[in-house]
VOVEX-478760 format. One record per atom (N, C-alpha, C, O): x, y, z; residue in one letter. Coordinates in steps of 0.2 Angstrom, whole numbers, plus 2048, in hexadecimal, padded with zeros to 3 digits. Each point is the difference from the previous one (the first is absolute). Layout:
BEGIN
XYZa...
//
This chain:
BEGIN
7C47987A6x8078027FFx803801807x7FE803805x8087F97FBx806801805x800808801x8008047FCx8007FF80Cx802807802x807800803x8027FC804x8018097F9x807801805x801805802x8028047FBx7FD7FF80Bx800805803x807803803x8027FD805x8018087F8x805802802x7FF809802x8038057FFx7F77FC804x7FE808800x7FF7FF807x7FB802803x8097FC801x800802807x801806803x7FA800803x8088047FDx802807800x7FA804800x7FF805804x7FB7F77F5x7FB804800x7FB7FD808x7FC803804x8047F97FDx7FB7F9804x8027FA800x8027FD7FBx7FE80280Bx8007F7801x7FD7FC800x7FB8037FFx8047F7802x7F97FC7FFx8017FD808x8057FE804x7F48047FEx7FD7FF808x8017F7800x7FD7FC7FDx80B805809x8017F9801x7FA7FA804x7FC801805x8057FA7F9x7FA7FB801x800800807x7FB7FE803x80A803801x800800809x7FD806802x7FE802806x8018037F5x7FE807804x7F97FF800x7FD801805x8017FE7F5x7F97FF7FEx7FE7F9805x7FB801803x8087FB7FDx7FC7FB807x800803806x7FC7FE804x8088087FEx800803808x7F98057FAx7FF7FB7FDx7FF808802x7FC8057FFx7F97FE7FFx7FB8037FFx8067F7800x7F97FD7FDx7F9800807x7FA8027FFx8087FB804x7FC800805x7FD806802x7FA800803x80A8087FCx7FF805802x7FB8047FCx7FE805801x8007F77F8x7FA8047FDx7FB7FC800x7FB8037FDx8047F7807x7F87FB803x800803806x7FE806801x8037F5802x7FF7FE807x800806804x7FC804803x80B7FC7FBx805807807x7FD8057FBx8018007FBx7FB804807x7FF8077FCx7FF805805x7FD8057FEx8047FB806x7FD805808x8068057FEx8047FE7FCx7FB80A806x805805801x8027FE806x7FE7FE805x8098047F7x806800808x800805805x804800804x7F68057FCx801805804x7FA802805x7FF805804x7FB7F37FBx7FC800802x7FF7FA807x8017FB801x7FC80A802x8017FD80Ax7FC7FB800x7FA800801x80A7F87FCx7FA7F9801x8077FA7FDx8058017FEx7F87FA804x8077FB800x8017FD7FAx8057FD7FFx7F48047FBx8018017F8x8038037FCx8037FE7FAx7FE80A809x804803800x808801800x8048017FCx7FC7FD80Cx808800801x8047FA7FEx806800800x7F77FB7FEx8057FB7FCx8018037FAx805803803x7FB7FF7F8x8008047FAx806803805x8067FE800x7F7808805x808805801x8067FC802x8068027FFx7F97F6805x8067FF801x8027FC7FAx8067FE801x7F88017FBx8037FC7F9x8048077FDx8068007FFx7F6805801x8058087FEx804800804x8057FF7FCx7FD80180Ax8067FF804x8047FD7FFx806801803x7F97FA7F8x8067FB800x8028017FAx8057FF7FEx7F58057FEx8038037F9x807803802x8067FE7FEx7F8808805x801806800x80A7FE804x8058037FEx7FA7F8807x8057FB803x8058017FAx804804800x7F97F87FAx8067FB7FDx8038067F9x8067FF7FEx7F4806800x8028077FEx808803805x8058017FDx7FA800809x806803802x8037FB801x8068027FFx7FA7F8803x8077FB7FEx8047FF7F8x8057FE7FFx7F58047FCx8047FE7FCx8078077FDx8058017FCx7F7804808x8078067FEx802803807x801806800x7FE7F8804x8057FF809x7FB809802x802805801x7FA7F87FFx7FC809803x7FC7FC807x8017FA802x7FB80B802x7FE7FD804x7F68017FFx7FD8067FFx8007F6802x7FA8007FFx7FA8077FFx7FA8007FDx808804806x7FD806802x8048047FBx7FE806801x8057F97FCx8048047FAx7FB8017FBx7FF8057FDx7FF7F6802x7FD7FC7F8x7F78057FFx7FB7FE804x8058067F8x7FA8007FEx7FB7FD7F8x8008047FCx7FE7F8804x7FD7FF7FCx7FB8047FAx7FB802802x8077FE7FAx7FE8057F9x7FD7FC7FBx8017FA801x7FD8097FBx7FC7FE7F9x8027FD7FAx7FE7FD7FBx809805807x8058007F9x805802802x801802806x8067FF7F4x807803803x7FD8087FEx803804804x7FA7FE7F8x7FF8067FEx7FD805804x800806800x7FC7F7806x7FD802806x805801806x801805803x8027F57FCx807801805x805804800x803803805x7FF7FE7F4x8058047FBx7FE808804x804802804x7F58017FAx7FD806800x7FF801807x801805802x7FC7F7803x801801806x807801804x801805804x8037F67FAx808803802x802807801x803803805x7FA8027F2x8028047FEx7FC807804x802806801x7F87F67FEx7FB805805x802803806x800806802x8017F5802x8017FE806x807804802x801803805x8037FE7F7x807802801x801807800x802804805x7FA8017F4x801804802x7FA806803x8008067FFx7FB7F5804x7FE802806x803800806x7FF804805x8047F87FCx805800807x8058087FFx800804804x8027FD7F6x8038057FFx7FD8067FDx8058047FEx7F67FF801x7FE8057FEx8048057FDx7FF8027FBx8057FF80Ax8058077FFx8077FD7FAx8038047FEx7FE7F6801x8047FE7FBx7FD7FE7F8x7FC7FC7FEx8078087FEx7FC7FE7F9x8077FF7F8x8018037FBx8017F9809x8057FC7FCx7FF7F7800x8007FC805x8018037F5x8007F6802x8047FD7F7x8008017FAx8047FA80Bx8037FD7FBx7FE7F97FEx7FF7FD805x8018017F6x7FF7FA7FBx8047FE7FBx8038057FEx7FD7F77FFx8027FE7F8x7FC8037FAx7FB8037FFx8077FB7FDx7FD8047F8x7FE7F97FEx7FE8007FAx8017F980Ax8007F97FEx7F97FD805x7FD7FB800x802809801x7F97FE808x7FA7FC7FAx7FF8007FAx7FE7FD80Ax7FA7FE7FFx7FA806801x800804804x7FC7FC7F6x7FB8067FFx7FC802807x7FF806801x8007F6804x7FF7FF806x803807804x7FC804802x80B7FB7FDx805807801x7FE8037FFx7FB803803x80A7FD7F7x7FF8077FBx7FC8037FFx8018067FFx7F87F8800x7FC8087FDx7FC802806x7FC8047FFx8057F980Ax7FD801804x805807800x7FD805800x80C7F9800x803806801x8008077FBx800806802x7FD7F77F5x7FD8067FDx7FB802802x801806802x7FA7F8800x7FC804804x802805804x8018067FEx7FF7F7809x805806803x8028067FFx7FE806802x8087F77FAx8048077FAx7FB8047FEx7FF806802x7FB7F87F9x7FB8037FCx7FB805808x7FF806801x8007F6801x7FB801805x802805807x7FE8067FFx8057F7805x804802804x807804802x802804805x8027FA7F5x8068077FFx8057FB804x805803803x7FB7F67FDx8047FD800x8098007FDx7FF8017FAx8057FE807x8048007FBx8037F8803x8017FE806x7FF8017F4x8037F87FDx8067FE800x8038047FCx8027F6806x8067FF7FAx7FE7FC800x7FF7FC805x8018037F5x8007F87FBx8097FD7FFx8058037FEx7FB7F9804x8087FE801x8027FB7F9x7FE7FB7FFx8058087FEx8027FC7F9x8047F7802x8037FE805x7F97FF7F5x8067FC801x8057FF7F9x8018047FCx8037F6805x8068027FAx7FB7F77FBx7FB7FD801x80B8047FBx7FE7F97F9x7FE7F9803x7FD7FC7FDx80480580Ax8017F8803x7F87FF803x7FD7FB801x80380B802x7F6801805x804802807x7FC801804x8098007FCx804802807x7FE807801x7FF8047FBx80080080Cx801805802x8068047FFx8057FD7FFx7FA80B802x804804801x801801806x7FD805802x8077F8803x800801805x802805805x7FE801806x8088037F4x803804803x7FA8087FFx7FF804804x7FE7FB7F6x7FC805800x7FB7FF809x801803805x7FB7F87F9x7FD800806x801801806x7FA801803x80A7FE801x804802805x800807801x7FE802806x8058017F5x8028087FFx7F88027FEx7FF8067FEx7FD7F7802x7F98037FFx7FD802806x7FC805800x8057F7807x7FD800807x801806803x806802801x7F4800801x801807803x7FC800806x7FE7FA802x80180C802x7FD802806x7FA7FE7FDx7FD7FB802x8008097F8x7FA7FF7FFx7FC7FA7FDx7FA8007FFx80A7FA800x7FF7FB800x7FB7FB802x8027FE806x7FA8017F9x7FA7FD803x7FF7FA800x7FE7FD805x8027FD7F4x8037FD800x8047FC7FCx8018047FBx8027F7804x8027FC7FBx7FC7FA800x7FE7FD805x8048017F3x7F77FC7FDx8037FC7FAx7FF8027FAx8067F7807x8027FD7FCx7FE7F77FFx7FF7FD805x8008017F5x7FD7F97FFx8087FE800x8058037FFx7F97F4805x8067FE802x8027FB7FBx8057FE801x7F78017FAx8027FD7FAx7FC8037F9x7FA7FE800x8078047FCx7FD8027F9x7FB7F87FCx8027FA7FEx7F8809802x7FB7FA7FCx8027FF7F9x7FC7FC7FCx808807801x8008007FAx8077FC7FEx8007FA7FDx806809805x8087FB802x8017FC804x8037FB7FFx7F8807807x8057FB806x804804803x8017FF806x8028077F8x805802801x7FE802809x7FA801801x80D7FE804x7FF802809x801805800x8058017FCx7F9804808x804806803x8047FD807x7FE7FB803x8068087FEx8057FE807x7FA804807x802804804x7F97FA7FDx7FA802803x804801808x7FF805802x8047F6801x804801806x805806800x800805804x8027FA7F9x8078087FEx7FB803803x800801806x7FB8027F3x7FC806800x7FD802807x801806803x7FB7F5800x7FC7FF806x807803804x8008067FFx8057F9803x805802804x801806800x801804805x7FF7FD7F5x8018097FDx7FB807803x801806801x7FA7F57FFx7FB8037FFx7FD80280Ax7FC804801x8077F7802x7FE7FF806x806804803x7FE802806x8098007F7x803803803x7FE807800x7FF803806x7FF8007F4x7FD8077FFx7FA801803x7FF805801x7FD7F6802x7FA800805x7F98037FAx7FC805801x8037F77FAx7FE8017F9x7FE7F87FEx8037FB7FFx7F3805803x7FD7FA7FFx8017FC7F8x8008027FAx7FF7F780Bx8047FD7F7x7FB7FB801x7FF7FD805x7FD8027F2x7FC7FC800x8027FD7F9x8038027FBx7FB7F5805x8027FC7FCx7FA7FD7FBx7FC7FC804x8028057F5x7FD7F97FDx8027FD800x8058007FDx7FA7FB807x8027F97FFx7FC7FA7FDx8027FA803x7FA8077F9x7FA7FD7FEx8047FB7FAx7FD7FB7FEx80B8067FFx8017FB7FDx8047FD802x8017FB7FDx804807809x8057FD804x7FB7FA804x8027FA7FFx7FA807803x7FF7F9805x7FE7F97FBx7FF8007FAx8017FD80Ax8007FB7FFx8097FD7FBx8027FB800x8018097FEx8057FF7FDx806801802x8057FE7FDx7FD80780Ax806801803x7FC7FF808x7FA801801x80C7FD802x7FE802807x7FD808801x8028057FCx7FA7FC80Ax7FE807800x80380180Bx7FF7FB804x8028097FEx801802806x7FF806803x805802803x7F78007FDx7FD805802x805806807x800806801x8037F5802x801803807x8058007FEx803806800x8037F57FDx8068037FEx8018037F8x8068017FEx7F48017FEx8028067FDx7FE806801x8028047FCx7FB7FD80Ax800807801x7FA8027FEx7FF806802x7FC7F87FAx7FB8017FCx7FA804806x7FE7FD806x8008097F8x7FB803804x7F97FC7FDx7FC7FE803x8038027F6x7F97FE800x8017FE7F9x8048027FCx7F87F8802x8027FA7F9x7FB7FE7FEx7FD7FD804x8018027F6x7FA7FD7FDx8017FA7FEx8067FE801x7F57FD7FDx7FF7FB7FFx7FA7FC7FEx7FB800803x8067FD7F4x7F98017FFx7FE7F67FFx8047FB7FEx7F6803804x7FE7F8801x8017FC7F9x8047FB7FFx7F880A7FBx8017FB7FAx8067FE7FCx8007FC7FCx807808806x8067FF7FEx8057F9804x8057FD7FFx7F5802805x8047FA805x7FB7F9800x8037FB803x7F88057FBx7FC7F9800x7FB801804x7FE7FA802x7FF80D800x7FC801801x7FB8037FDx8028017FAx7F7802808x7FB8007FAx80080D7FFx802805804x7FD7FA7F7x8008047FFx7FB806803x7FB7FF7FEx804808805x7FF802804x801802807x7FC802804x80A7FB7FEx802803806x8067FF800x8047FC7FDx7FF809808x807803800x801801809x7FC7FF805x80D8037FCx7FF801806x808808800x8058017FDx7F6801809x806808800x8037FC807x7FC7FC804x80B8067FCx8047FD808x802807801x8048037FCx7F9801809x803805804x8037FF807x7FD7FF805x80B8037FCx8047FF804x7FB804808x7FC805800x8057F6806x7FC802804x806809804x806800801x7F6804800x800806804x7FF8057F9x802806801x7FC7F87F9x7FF8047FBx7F9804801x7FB7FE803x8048077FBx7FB803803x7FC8027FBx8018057FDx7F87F37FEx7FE8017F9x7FB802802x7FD801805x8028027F3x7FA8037FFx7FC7FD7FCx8018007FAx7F97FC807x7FB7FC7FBx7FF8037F9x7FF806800x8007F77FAx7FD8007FCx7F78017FFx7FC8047FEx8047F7804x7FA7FE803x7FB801805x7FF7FA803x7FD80B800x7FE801804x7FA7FB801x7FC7FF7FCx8037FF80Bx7F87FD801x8007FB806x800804805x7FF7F77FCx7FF7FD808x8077FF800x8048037FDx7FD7F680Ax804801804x8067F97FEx8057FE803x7F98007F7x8057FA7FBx8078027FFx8018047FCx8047F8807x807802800x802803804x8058047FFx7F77FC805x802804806x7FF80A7FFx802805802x7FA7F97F9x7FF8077FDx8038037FBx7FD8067FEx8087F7800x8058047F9x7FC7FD7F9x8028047FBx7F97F8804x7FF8007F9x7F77FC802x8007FA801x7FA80C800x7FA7FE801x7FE7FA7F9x8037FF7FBx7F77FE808x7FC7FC7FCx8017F87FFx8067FE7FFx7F67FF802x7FF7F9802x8097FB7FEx8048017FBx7FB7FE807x8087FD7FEx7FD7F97F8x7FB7FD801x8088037FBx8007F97FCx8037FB805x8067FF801x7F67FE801x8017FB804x8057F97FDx8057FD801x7F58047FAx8027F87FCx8078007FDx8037FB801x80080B7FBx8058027FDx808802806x8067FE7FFx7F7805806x8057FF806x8007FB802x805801804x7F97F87FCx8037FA802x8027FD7FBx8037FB802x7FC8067F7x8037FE7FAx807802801x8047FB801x7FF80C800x804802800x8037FD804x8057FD7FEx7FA80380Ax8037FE804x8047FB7FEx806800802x7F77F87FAx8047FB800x8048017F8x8047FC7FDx7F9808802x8048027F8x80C802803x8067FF7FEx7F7803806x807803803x8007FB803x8047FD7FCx7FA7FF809x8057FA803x8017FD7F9x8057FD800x7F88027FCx8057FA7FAx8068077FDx8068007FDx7F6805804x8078027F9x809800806x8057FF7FEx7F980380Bx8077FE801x8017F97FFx8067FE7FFx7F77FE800x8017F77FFx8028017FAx8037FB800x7FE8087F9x7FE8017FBx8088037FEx8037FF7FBx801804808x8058057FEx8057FB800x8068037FFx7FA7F8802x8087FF7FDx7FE7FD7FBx8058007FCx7F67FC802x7FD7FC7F8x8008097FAx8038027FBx7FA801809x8028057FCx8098057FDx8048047FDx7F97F9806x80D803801x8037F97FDx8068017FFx7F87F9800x8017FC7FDx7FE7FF7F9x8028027FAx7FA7FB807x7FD7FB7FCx7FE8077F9x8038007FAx7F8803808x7FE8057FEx8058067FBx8008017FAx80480280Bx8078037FCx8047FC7FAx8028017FAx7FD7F8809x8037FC7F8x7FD8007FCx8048027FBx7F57FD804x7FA7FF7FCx8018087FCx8018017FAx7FF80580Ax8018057FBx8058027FDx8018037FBx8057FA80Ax8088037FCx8017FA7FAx8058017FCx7F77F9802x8017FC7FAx7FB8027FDx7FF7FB7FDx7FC809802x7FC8027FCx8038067FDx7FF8017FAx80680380Ax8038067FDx8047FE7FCx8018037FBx8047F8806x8067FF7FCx7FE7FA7FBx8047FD7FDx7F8802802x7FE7FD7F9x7FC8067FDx8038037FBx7F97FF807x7FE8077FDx8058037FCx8008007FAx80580480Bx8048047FCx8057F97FBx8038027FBx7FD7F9806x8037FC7FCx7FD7FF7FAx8038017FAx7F87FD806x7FB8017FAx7FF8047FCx8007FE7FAx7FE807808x7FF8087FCx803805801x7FF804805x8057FD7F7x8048057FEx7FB807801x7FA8017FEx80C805805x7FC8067FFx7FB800806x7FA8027FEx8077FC807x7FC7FD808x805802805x8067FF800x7F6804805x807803805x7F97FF805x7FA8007FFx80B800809x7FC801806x7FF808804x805803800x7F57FF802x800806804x8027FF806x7FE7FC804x8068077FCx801802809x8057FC801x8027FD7FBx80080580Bx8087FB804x7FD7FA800x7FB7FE802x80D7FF7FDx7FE7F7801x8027FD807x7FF7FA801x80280A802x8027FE806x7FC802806x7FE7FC804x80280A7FEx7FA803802x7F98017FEx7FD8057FFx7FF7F4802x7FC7FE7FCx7FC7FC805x8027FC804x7F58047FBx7FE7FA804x7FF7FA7FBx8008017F9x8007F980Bx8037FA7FBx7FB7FC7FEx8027FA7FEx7F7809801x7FC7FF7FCx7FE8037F8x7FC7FE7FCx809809804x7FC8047FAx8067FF7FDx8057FE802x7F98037F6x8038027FCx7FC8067F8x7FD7FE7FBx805807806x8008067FAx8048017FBx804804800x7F97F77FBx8047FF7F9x7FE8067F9x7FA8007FEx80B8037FFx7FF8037FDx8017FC7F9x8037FB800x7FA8067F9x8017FE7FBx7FF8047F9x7FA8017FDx80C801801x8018067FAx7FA8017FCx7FF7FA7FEx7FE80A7FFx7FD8017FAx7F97FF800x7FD8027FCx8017F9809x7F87FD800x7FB803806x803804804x7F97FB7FCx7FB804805x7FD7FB807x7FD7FB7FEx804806807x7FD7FC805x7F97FF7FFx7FD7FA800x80280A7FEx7F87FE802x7FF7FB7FBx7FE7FB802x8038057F9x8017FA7FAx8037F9804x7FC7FB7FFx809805804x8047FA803x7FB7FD803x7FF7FA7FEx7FD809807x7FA7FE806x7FD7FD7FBx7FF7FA7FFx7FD80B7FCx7F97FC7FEx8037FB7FCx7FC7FD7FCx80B800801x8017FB7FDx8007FB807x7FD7FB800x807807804x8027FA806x7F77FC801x7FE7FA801x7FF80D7FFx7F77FF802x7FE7FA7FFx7FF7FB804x8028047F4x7FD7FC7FCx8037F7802x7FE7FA7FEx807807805x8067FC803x7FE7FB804x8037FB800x7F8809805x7FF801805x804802806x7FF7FD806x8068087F8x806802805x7FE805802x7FC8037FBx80480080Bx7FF806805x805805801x8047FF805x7FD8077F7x804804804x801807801x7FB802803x8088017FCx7FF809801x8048027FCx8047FE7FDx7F980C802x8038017FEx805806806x8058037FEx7F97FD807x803802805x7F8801806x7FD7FB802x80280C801x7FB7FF806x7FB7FD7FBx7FF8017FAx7FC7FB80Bx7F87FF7FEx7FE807803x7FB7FF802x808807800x7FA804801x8018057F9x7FB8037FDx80B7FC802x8018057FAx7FF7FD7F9x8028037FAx7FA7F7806x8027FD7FAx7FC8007F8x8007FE7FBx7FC805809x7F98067FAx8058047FAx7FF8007FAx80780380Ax8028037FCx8067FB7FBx8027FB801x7FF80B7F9x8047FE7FBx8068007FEx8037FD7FCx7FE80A80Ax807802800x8057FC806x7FF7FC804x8078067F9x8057F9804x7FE804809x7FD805802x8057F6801x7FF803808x804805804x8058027FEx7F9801806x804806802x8087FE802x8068037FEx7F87F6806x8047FD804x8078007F8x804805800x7FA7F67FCx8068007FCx8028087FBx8038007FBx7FB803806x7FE80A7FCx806801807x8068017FEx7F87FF807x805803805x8077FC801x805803802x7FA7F77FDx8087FA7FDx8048017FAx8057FC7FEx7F980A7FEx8008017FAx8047FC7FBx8068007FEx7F37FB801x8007FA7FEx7FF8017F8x7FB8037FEx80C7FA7FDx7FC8057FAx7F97FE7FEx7FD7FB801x80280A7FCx7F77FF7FEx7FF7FA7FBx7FA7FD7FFx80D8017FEx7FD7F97FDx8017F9800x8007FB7FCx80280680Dx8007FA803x7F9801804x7FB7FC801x80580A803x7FC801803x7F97FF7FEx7FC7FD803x8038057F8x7F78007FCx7FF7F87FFx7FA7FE7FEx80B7FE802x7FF7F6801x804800806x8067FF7FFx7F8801806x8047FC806x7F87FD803x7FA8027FFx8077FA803x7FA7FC804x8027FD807x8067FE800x7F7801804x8017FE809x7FF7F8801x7FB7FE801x80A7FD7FFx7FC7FB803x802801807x805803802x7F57FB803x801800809x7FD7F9801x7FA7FF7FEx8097FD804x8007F8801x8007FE808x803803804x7F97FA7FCx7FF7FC809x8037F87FDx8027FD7FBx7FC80180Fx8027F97FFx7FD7F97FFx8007FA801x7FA80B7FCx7FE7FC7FDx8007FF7F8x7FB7FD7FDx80B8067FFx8027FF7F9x8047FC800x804801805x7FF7F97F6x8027FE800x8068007FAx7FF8047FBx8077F7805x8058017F9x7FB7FF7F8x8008047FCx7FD7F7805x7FB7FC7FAx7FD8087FCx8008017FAx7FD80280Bx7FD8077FFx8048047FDx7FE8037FBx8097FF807x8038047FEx8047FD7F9x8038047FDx7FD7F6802x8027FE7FAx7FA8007FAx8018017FAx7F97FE808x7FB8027FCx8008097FEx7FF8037FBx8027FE809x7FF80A800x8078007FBx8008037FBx8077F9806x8058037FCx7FF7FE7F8x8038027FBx7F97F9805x7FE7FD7FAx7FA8047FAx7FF8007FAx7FD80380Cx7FC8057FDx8018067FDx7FD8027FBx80880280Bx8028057FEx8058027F9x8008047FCx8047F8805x8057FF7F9x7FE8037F9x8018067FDx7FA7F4802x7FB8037FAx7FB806801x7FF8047FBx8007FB80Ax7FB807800x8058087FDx7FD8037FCx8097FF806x803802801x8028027F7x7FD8057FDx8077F6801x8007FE7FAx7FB8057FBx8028057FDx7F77F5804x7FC8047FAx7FD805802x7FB8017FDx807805808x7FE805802x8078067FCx8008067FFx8037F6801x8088057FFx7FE8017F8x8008057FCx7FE7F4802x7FD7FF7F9x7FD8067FDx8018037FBx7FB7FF808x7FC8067FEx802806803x7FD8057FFx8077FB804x803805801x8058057FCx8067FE7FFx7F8808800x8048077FBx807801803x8058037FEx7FB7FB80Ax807802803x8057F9800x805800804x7F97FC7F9x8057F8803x8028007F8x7FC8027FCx80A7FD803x8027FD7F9x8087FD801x805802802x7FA7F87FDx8077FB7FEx8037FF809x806802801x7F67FB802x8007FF804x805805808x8037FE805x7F980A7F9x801805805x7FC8067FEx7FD8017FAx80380380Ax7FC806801x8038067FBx806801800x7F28027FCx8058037FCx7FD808800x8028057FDx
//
């Protein structure tokens, strides 16, 4: 069976150029890069030019970049990191829309610590309160902790603004940006951004390694204690193999953004507008404009997502029903509960997130499937009669 992968968002598929730059490095090349012999140090400068093309791809400078496990290592170290620098501060501001990454680092906290939290609302669109948060920054302020695009909508926060805001009151500001790259420009030095995650598998890289960018004169504090890798902020052998993965995974995705911003955004904005043309009682989450130009979070009255997916399954179409971390669960998602999305759109809305390497053919298949899928699900349905919600 033909596969159509439209669950980008969740994972990417490790592009064929990264996997030929890494391949070498699980034979041949196997020496640690931190070991004194010329076996060794070829590995560290191939890391060097990783680590190179990592701050070129979001304008940082190479000694910024530390290399991590994951975005959720990155995420957690930002947050560690910050308010040890601040001890005597126990206030921190976020959204009510974060990735679990966040948010239950900052319940902890609260639970643990005696942290006090503001979760920042947003409105129907996935947009921020802007004015709340503003009016939220205090002295004790330790830091602000915002994802710069939502995995679920697409939806942007105005991430520069904030960073601005944030730098005025002299109040550290840290960014998920684990769904933003590859799909907007990112610039580091002119948004003001003190420290930014960023995760490999979301970009065409392999899964297990991530990278945290801390602004230099920043004074962190490791997660990680142990030898003297990364210059000390994050002990234990580095993933060699998976850091030069990454490395060329971001030289193609800046190569990559304008087919994305093209090609790509067409491919999802005619996938949505037959959708909502086809099936009545379908509406989209989130702002259509403030959006990355890969996702689309379609709602559809009366039916159950999870049903939609295992029918797509059978299809062999790929998609979500919002996070792959949350997706055990059966209740609609935070994200859309705090969009207050009605619940009976929200309990069927499903995520496609498309690269460029999906195709028109694809999404006319997928609009071909889903139609009927739709259909005989509403069929059995107690809340759909005479073609609306009842």
């Amino acid at each position: 069976m033909r596969i159509i992968y439209t669950d980008n968002n969740a994972t990417t598929k490790v592009a064929d150029e990264v996997l030929e730059e890494m391949l070498p490095y699980f034979g041949e090349l196997y020496g640690n890069p931190s070991s004194m012999h010329t076996f060794g140090d070829q590995v560290d400068k191939k890391m060097k030019q990783a680590r190179q093309r990592v701050a070129d791809f979001i304008n940082a400078d190479p000694d910024e970049i530390i290399f991590t496990s994951c975005g959720t290592e990155s995420d957690n170290s930002a947050i560690y990191s910050a308010i040890n620098a601040y001890p005597e501060k126990k206030h921190i501001i976020t959204s009510n829309v974060e990735h679990p990454a966040v948010n239950k680092f900052y319940q902890q906290l609260q639970k643990t610590k005696g942290y006090e939290v503001t979760f920042v609302p947003v409105d129907k669109k996935g947009l921020l309160d802007l004015d709340l948060l503003y009016n939220s920054i205090s002295d004790n302020t330790a830091i602000i902790s915002l994802m710069w695009a939502n995995n679920e909508t697409g939806v942007m926060f105005p991430i520069e603004e904030i960073a601005k805001k944030a730098n005025e009151k002299g109040v550290l500001f840290h960014t998920d940006a684990i769904q933003a790259a590859g799909k907007i420009p990112i610039d580091v030095k002119k948004a003001g951004i003190d420290m930014l995650s960023l995760s490999g598998h979301k970009i065409h890289a392999p899964k297990g390694i991530g990278v945290l960018y801390v602004k230099q004169g920043f004074k962190f504090s490791p997660l990680l204690i142990g030898g003297h890798q990364e210059k000390g902020r994050r002990g234990g052998t580095e993933n060699t193999v998976s850091i030069i993965g990454l490395g060329k995974a971001c030289e193609l995705a800046r190569e990559n953004l304008t087919i994305v911003n093209t090609k790509v955004r067409k491919l999802r904005d005619y996938l949505q507008t037959r959708l909502l043309e086809k099936i009545p009682g379908s509406s989209v989450n989130g702002d259509l404009e403030l959006r990355l130009p890969n996702t689309l979070s379609i709602g559809f009255d009366a039916v159950e997502g999870e049903s939609i997916l295992l029918m797509l399954d059978r299809e062999g179409i790929c998609a979500s029903s919002g996070s792959a971390c949350t997706s055990g669960s059966l209740e609609p998602s935070h994200v859309l509960m705090a969009m207050k999305v009605p619940f009976k759109s929200a309990h069927g809305s499903i995520r496609f997130s498309l690269s460029h390497y999906n195709t028109k053919e694809e999404m006319d298949i997928i609009i071909t499937a889903l139609v009927p899928v739709i259909q005989k699900l509403r069929d059995m349905s107690p809340f759909w009669k005479d073609g609306k919600v009842i």
